[in-house]
C-alpha positions as CSV (number, residue, x, y, z in Angstrom):
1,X,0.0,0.0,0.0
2,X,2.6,2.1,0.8
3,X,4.8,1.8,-2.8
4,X,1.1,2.4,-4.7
5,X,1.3,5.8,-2.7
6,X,5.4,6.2,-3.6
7,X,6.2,6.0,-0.1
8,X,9.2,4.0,0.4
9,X,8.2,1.4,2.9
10,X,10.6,2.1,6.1
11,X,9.8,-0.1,9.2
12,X,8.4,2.9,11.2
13,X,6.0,3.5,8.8
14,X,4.9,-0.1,8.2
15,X,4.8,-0.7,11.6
16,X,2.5,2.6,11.9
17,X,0.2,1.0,8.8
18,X,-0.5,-1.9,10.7
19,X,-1.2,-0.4,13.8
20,X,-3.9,2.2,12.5
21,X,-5.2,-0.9,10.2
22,X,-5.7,-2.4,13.5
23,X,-7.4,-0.2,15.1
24,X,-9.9,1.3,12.5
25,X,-10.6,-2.0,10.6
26,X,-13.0,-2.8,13.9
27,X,-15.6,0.1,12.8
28,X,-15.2,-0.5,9.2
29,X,-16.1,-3.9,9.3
30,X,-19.9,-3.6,10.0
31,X,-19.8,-1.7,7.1
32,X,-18.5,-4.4,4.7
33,X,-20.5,-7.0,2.7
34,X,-18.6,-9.7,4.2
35,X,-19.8,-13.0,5.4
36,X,-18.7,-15.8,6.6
37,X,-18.9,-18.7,3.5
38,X,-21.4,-21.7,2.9
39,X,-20.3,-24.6,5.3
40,X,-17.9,-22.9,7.2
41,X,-19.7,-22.7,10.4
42,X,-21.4,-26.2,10.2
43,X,-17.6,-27.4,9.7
44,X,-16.2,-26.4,12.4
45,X,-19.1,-26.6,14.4
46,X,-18.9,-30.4,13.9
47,X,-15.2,-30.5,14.2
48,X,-15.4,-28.6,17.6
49,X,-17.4,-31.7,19.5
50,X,-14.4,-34.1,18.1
51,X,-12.8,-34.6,21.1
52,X,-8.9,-35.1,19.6
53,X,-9.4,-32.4,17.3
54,X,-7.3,-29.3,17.7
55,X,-8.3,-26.5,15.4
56,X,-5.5,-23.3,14.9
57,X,-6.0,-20.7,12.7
58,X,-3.3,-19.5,10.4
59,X,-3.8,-16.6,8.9
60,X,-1.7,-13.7,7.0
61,X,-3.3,-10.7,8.7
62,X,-1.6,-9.6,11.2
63,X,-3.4,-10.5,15.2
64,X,-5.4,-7.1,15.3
65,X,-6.8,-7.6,12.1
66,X,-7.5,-11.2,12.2
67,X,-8.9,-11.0,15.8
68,X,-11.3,-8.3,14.8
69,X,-12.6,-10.5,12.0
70,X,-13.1,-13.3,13.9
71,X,-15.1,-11.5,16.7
72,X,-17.1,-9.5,13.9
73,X,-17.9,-12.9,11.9
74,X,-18.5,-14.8,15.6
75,X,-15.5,-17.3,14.6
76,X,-13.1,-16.7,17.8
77,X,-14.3,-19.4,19.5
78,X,-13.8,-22.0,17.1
79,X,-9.7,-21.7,17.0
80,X,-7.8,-23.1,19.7
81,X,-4.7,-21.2,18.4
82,X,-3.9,-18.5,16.0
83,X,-0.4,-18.0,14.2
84,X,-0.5,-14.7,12.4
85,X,1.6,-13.1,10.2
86,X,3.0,-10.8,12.3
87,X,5.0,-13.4,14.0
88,X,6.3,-14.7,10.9
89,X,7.6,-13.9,7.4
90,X,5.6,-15.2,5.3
91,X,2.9,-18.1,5.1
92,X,5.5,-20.5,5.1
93,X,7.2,-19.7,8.0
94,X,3.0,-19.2,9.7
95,X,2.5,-22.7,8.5
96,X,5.6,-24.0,10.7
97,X,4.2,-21.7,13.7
98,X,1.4,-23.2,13.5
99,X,2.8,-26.4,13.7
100,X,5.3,-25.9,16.3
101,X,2.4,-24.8,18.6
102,X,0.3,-27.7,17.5
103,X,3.3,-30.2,19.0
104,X,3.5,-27.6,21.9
105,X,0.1,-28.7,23.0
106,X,-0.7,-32.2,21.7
107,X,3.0,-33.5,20.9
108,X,4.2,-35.6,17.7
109,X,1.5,-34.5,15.0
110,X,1.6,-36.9,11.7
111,X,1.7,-34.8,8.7
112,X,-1.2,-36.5,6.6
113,X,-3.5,-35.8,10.1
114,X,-2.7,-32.5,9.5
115,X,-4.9,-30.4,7.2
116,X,-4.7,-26.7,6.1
117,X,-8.0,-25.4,4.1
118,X,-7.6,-22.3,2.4
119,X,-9.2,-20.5,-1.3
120,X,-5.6,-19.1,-2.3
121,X,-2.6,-20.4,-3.7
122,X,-0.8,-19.1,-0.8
123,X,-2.8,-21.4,1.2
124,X,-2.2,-24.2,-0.7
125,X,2.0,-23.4,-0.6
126,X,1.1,-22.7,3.3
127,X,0.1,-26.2,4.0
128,X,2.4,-27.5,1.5
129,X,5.5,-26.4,3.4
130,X,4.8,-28.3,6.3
131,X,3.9,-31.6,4.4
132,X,0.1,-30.9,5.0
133,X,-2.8,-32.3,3.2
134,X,-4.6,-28.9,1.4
135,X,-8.2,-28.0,0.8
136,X,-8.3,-25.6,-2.0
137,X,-12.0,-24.3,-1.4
138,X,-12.4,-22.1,-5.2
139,X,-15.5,-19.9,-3.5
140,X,-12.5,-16.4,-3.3
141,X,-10.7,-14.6,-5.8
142,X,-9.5,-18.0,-7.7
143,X,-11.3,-20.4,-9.6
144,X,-10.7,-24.3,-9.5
145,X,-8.6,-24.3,-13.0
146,X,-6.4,-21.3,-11.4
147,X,-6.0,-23.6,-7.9
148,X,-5.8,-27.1,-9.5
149,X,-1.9,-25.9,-11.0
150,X,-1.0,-25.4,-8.0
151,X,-1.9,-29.4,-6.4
152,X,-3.9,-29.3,-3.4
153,X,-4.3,-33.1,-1.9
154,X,-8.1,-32.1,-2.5
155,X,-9.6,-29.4,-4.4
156,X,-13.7,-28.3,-4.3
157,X,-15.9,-25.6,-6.1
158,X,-17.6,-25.0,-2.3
159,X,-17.3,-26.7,1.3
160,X,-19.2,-30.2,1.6
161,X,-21.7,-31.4,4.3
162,X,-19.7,-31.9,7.5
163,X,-20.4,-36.0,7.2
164,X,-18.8,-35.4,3.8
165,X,-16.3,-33.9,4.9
166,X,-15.3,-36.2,7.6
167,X,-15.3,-38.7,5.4
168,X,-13.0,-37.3,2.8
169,X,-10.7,-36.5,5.7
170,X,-11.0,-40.3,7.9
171,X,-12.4,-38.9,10.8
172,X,-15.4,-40.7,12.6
173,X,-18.6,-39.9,11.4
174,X,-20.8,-37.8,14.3
């Protein structure tokens, strides 16, 4: 944002960016169209009463964003964890914050029990980097053709059922 306005990006005034995204992206949110997408609630709704499930959030807002968009879109309590790009580089290095904590708080983690579900080819490299299975969901800003080149283990148009989904992913049915 800063180089479209020919500012040179110095620390002290990205740092300053962030911080007054952080606080007036709170108010603006009512104001958005946003919603929360088909099958996203039921998900994790039905992955929240799996007792050995642990559900973190990686995201590449930085906290003050993400939190306000989880408490604006009712998802905060859902997450266990976050890891947000403000503790890391890139989504890369969130994906291996993510799993870090993840062993922090259950131990060893198998990689295929690990799944990262995203609509973005940055998600898909996200979960990718840390030998995850990825969900490309195509319901954002890329279609399925645009996501399929970049190889997500499994790749939908929208989110399924959650006895679908648990299915696809060999957890017990509810």
């Amino acid at each position: 944002m800063l180089s479209l306005h020919k500012v040179t990006p110095t620390p002290e005034k990205v740092k300053h960016l962030l911080t007054r995204y952080g606080e007036l992206l709170p108010s603006s949110l009512p104001r958005r169209q946003g919603q929360v997408m088909p099958g996203v609630l039921q998900i994790l709704e039905a992955l929240r009463s799996q007792p050995n499930i642990l559900s973190l959030l990686l995201t590449g807002n930085i906290q003050a964003g993400a939190q306000a968009k989880l408490h604006h879109y009712g998802l905060a309590s859902y997450f266990d964890q976050v890891a947000f790009s403000d503790e890391a580089e890139n989504r890369p290095a969130i994906a291996h914050q993510g799993l870090a904590l993840a062993k922090t708080l259950v131990g060893e983690i198998q990689p295929e029990k690990v799944y990262v579900i995203g609509d973005t080819p940055h998600d898909i490299h996200c979960g990718q980097a840390i030998q995850a299975r990825t969900i490309a969901v195509a319901t954002g800003s890329y279609s399925v053709s645009q996501l399929q080149v970049h190889t997500p283990w499994w790749l939908i148009e929208q989110l399924p059922s959650p006895v679908a989904f648990f299915e696809k992913v060999g957890l017990p049915a509810q």
